[in-house]
Each structure stands twice: as C-alpha cells, then as structure tokens.
FIMARDO-765693 format. One record per residue (C-alpha): residue in one letter; z, x, y. Coordinates in steps of 0.05 Angstrom, whole numbers, plus 5000, padded with zeros to 4 digits. Each point is the difference from the previous one (the first is absolute). Example, Ala and Ser with C-alpha at 12.3 -4.5 7.8 and 13.67 -1.06 7.14 Angstrom:
% residues 2
A,5156,5246,4910
S,4987,5027,5069
This chain:
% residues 393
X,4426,7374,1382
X,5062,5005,5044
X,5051,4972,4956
X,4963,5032,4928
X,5019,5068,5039
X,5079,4977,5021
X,5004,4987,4930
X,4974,5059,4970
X,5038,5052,5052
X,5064,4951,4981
X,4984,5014,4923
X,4993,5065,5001
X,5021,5041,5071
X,5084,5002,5003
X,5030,5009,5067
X,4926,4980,5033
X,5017,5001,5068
X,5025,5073,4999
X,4937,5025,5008
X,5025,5073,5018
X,5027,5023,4939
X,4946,5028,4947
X,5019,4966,4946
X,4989,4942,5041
X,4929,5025,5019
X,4990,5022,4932
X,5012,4936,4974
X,4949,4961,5048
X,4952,5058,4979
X,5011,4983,4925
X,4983,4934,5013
X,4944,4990,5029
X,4968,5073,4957
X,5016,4954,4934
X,4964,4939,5034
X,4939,5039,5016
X,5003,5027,4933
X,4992,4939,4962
X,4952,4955,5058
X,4963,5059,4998
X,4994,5010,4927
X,4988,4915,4986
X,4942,5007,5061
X,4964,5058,4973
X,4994,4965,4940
X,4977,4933,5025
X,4955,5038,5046
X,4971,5046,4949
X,4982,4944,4955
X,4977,4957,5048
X,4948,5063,5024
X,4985,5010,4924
X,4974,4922,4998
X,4963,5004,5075
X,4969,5072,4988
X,5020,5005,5063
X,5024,5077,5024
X,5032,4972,5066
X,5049,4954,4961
X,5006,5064,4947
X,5008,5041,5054
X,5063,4951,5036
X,5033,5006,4929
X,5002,5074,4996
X,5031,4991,5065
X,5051,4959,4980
X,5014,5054,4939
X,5012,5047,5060
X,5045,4962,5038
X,5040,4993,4925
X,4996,5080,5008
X,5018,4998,5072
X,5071,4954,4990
X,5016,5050,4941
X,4998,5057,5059
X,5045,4945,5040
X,5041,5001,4947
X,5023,5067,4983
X,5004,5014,5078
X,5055,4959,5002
X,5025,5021,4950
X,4994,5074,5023
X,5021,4982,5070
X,5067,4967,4972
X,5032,5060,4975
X,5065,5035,5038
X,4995,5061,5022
X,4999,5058,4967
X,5013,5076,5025
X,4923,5015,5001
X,4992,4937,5048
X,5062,4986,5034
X,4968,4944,5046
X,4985,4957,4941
X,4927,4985,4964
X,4988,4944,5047
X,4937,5035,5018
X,4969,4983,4931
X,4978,4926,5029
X,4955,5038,5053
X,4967,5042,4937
X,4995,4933,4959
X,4955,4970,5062
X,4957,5058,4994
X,5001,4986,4921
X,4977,4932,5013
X,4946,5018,5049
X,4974,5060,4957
X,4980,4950,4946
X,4978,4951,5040
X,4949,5052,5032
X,4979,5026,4935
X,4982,4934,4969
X,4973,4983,5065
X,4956,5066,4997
X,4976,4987,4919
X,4990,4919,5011
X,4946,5015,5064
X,4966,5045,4944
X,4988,4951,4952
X,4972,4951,5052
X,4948,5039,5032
X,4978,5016,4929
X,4988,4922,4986
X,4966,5000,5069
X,4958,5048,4974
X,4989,4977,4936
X,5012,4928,4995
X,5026,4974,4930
X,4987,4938,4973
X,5016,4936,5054
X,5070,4977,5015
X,5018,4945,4956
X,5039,4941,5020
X,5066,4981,4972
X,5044,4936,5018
X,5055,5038,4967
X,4984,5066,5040
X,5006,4963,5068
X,5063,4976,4980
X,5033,5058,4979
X,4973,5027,5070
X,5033,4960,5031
X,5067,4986,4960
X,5000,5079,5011
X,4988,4990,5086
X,5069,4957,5001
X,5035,5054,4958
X,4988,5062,5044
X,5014,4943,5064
X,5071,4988,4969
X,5002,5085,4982
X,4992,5009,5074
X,5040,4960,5037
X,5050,5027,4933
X,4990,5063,5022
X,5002,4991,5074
X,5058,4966,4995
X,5036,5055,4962
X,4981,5054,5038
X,5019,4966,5067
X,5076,4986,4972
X,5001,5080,4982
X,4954,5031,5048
X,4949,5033,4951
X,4939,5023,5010
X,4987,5005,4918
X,5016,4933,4997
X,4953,4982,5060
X,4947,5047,4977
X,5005,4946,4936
X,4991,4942,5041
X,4947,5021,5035
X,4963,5018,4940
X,5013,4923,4968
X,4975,4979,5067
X,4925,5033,4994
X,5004,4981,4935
X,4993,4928,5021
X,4947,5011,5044
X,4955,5039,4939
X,5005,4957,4952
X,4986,4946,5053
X,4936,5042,5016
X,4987,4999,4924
X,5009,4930,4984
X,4945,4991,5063
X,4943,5050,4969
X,5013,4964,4930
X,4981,4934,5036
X,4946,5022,5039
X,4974,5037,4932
X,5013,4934,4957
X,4957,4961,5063
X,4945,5041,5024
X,4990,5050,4940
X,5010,5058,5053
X,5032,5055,4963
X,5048,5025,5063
X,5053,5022,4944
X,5000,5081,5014
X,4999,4986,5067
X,5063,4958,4994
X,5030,5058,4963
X,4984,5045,5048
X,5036,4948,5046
X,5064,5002,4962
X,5005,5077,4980
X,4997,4998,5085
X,5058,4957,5010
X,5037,5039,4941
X,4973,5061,5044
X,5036,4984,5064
X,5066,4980,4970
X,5004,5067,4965
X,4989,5032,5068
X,5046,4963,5046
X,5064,5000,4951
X,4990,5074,4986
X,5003,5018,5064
X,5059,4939,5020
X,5028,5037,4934
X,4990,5083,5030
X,5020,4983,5071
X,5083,5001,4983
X,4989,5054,4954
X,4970,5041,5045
X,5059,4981,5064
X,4976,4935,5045
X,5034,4987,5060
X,5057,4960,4987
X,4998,4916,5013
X,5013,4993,5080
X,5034,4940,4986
X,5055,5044,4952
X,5002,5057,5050
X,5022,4949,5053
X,5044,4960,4954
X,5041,5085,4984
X,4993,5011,5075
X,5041,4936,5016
X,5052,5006,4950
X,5015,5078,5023
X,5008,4971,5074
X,5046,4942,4981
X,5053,5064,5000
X,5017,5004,5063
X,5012,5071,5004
X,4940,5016,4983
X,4945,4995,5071
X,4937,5022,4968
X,4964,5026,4937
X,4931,5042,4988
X,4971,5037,4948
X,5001,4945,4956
X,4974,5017,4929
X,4992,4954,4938
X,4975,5032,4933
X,4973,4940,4947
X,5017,5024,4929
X,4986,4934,4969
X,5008,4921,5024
X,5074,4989,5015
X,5020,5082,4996
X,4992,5035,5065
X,5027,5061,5041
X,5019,4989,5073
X,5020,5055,5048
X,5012,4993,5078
X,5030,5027,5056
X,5046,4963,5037
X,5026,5016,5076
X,5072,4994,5018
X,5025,5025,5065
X,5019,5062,4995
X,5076,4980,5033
X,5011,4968,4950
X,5050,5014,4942
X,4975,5038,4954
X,5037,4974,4937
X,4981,4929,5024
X,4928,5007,5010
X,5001,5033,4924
X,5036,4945,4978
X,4953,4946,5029
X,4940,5043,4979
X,5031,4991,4925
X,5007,4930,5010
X,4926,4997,5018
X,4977,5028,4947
X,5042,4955,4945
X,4964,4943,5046
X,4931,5020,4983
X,5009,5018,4927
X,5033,4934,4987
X,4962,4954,5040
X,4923,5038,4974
X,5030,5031,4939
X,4975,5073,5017
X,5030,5069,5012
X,5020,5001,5068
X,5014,5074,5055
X,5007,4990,5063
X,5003,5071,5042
X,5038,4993,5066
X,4981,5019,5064
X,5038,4998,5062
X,4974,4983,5056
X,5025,5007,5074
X,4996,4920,5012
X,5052,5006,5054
X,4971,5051,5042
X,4968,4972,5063
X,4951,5060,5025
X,4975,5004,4924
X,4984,4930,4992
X,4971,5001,5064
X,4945,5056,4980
X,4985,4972,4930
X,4982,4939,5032
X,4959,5034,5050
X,4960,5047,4947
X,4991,4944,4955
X,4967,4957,5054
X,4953,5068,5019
X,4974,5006,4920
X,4990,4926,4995
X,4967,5009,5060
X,4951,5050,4949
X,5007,4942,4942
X,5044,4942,5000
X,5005,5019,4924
X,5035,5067,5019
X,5080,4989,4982
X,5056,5057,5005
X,5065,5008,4970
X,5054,5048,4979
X,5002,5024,5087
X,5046,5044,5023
X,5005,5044,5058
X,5029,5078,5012
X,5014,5014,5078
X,4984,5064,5028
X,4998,5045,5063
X,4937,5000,5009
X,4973,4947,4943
X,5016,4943,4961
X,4974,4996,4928
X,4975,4930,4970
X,5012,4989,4929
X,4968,4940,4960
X,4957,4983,4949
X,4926,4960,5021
X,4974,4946,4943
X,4938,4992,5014
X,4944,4954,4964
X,4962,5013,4948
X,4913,4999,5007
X,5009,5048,5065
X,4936,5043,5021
X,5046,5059,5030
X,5033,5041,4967
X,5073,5013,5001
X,4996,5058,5037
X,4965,4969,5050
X,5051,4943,5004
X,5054,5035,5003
X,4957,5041,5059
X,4988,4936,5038
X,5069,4980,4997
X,5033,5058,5023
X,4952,4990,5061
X,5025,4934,5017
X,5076,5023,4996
X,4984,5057,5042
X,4974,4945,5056
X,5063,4970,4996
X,5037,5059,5008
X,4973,5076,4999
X,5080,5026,4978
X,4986,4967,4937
X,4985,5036,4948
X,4987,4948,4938
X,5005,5017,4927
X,4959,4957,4960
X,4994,4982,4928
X,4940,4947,4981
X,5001,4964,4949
X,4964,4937,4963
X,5037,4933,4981
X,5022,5001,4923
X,5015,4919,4998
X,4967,4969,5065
C-alpha cells in the first residue's frame, strides 16, 4: 500500500515535499479526487450488480454508497482546485478556504445518502421482499471491494497527513466505515444464506448509521476552521519561540492567528522591548521578526511593539506582586502590557488581565474582585484594568 502511494505522489505530485505552496496541495488534492473517482465508480458497479444478483438492499444500499463517495471526491476535486487559485482583489488572502467548504461538500452528501439509504431499509423491514439470495460471485466482489476502500484509506490518510487536510481526512475516514459496512453486509448475507433469517433491512439500517455518523463528525471537523478554532498549541508555542529567539524582544501577548485556508494564515502579536531601548533598533528587530515568521510558516506576519519598562526595579517589583494576588483568585489569571503613573497622592496601574474562558462571573465582577486584591496590597493604587480572553491559548 505504502510503496503503490510513493509511486503514485512520484507520478503525478512535482515538488512533493513542498507541501505549503497550493499548487502543491492542489496537486495531492487532484490526486487522490481522481482516485476516488474511478474506485468509486468500478465499486458501485461491482456492488450494484452484485445486490441486483443477491436481492439484497444492504449490498444495494453499500453500492449507492460507493456512487456517493464517487460524488464526494468530485467535491474533493474542484476544492482543490478552487483553493489553488492566487489571490485576487475580492480575496486578497487567497481561496485557500475553499478546502474547508469542500469538507462540508463531502459531508453534505454523505449525510444525504445516509438520510435516503435508512429510508429504503426500514421500508424492507416493513415489508420484506423476496429472501436474500446467495451469490459466490457477490461475496467476492464484497470483499475484493473491503480491500479497496482499506488501501483508499490508508491512501487518503496518508495524503492528508503529508498536507494537513481535513478534506482529505474527512475522505479517509469515510473509506474507513466503508470497510466496516460492507464487512457488516457480507456477515447478514451469510447468516441469510445459513439460517434463512432475513436480517437484510436491518443491516441497511446498520450501514445508512455508519454513513450517518461520518457525515456528522467531518461536517463539523469541516465547520470548526471555518467558523475560527483556536489555533494548534503546539504552532502557537513553536511562533512564541521563534519571536523570543530575538533577543531584544522580553515578552509577547495578544497573540492572534486567523486560518484562511491550510498553509495561508494571518499572525499578529505584540512584542515588549524595553522601553530604553533604541527606538530605530527595536523597529528594526521587530521587522526582522516578522520576515522570520512569514518565511519560516509562510503567512502574513505584524508584530505591534510595545515597550515595556523591563529595567525599572519598583515596577517589576509590583507586577510581580499583583500577579501573585490575581493568581491567588485563579492561577489561570495572566497580565501584561503594565505600566505605572506616580502621583501625589496615587499611583495608577495600567495592564491588561487574560483571563480563561468557561468563567461563571462576569467581567465586571472580575475586574471588581481584582481591583480588591490590589487595593490589599496597597490602598494608593488605583488600578486600570482591561480583561480580556485568550485568542490562541
């Protein structure tokens, strides 16, 4: 299966390994929507004749499946397609976005077939046809057909593990339950060719359920980027790392990724500098930064800077201390972006709080309880407090 895949991605996917750039991706996605196309196609036919010769409306009912899944890598297909071209001035972030919608595409049809084929079996539940007849030929067509969708998945799998796609995945996944209906298929035709029981619309109903829940989960594995997941902790950690590798920069926050498409995304920060520092040099590392990120991830990069008063020992002093008193609220309370203003009779805090997400307070009251605290540390405080939620942790 392995090396049938090498050879194929070696045939017909140039420059393989740069799996960033959308031709690339478009490429991988032409691929394996063509295979589909055609397994898909030779299946539904084997299947549909091989239900014909049974009467059996479970193994009819795993063909028209099959002429999905033919429907489904045509959706695969054109996304790619869609999702490979440039950018244009209506959609100057690219169409990479296009791979989410085919996803969708492919879980729409599954769920519609999945909807029509649970019809037709509880109607031969209901009113049982004439009994299941027995083929030789039928079993083995079942079962030439299980190793097909096995070598379509692990196809698939592969594919959309070298690209990182979900449409691709979504595609696998579906090959995958296919195995496991027609395997529940091939068991009722036995049991029916054996015992005489006629368990055949239940068997449909059985596969229109497995067709039923792979709909479900790759729509919504499909919807979840479209509609602005948090971003991979492992990739926030990976753009934190490489932004403090500059060593004028001590800190960053606000850290916002926007997804418009595998291998196209939008990152803005802030990064703290010390506010002594130069100010042509800190925009000069700042720029360097950036170039770093867009040519390491291949994304649009903006870093806003903020400077910070690293060097100043009474301020450090106090942001430690009020950070210890709101982790003493939550440990998942962070601040950032602290300054101070000396008065007469009053010294104002500035920062911004992050605080979690699935709180039962409000911000109001947050922000209530926090001001509290300070004010036990020190009643000439007066804080100033913006909260906020996390956009990438």
């Amino acid at each position: 299966m392995f090396y049938l895949t090498k050879l194929l991605v070696k045939l017909f996917v140039k420059d393989s390994d740069n799996c960033d750039n959308p031709k690339v991706r478009a490429a991988y996605g032409n691929l394996s929507g063509v295979c589909g196309i055609i397994l898909n196609l030779v299946l539904f036919g084997g299947k549909l004749f091989a239900g014909i010769v049974s009467a059996s409306v479970s193994v009819i009912a795993d063909a028209l499946n099959n002429l999905s899944d033919a429907g489904s890598s045509v959706v695969t297909f054109l996304g790619f397609k869609l999702a490979s071209r440039p950018a244009d001035r209506e959609h100057p972030f690219g169409h990479g976005r296009y791979e989410y919608v085919a996803g969708m595409g492919i879980s729409v049809v599954i769920l519609l077939m999945g909807i029509e084929l649970i019809k037709s079996s509880v109607e031969k539940i209901i009113c049982p046809e004439s009994g299941t007849a027995f083929s030789t030929l039928s079993l083995a067509i079942m079962i030439a057909s299980i190793f097909v969708k096995l070598w379509m998945y692990f196809f698939n799998s592969g594919l959309s593990r070298k690209i990182n796609s979900t449409a691709l995945k979504a595609a696998a996944l579906d090959s995958l339950t296919d195995c496991i209906a027609t395997s529940v298929v091939i068991i009722g035709l036995l049991i029916s060719a054996s015992t005489g029981v006629q368990i055949d619309g239940w068997l449909g109903v059985c596969v229109s359920l497995f067709i039923l829940f792979t709909g479900v989960s790759t729509f919504k594995e499909s919807l979840s980027p479209l509609l602005g997941k948090a971003p991979d902790p492992e990739f926030v950690d990976e753009i934190k790392e490489t932004v403090l590798k500059n060593d004028m920069i001590v800190g960053i926050h606000d850290l916002i990724i926007h997804d418009y498409g595998p291998g196209r995304c939008f990152i803005s920060l802030h990064a703290e500098v010390p506010c002594d520092e130069d100010i042509l040099e800190a925009h000069d590392a700042i720029d360097l930064t950036e170039k770093q990120l867009e040519n390491r991830y291949n994304c649009f990069a903006t870093i806003h800077m903020d400077p910070i008063a690293s060097n100043d020992a009474f301020t450090n002093e106090l942001k430690m201390k009020i950070s210890e008193g709101l982790c003493e609220l939550n440990p998942e309370y962070s601040i950032h972006d602290f300054r101070i203003v000396k008065g007469s009779t009053h010294t104002n805090v500035v920062f911004d709080m992050v605080i979690p997400y699935g709180l039962d307070l409000t911000e109001r009251q947050i922000k209530q309880s926090a001001i509290e605290k300070i004010k036990s540390i020190n009643n000439k405080l007066y804080p100033i407090i913006n909260v906020e939620k996390s956009l990438s942790d």
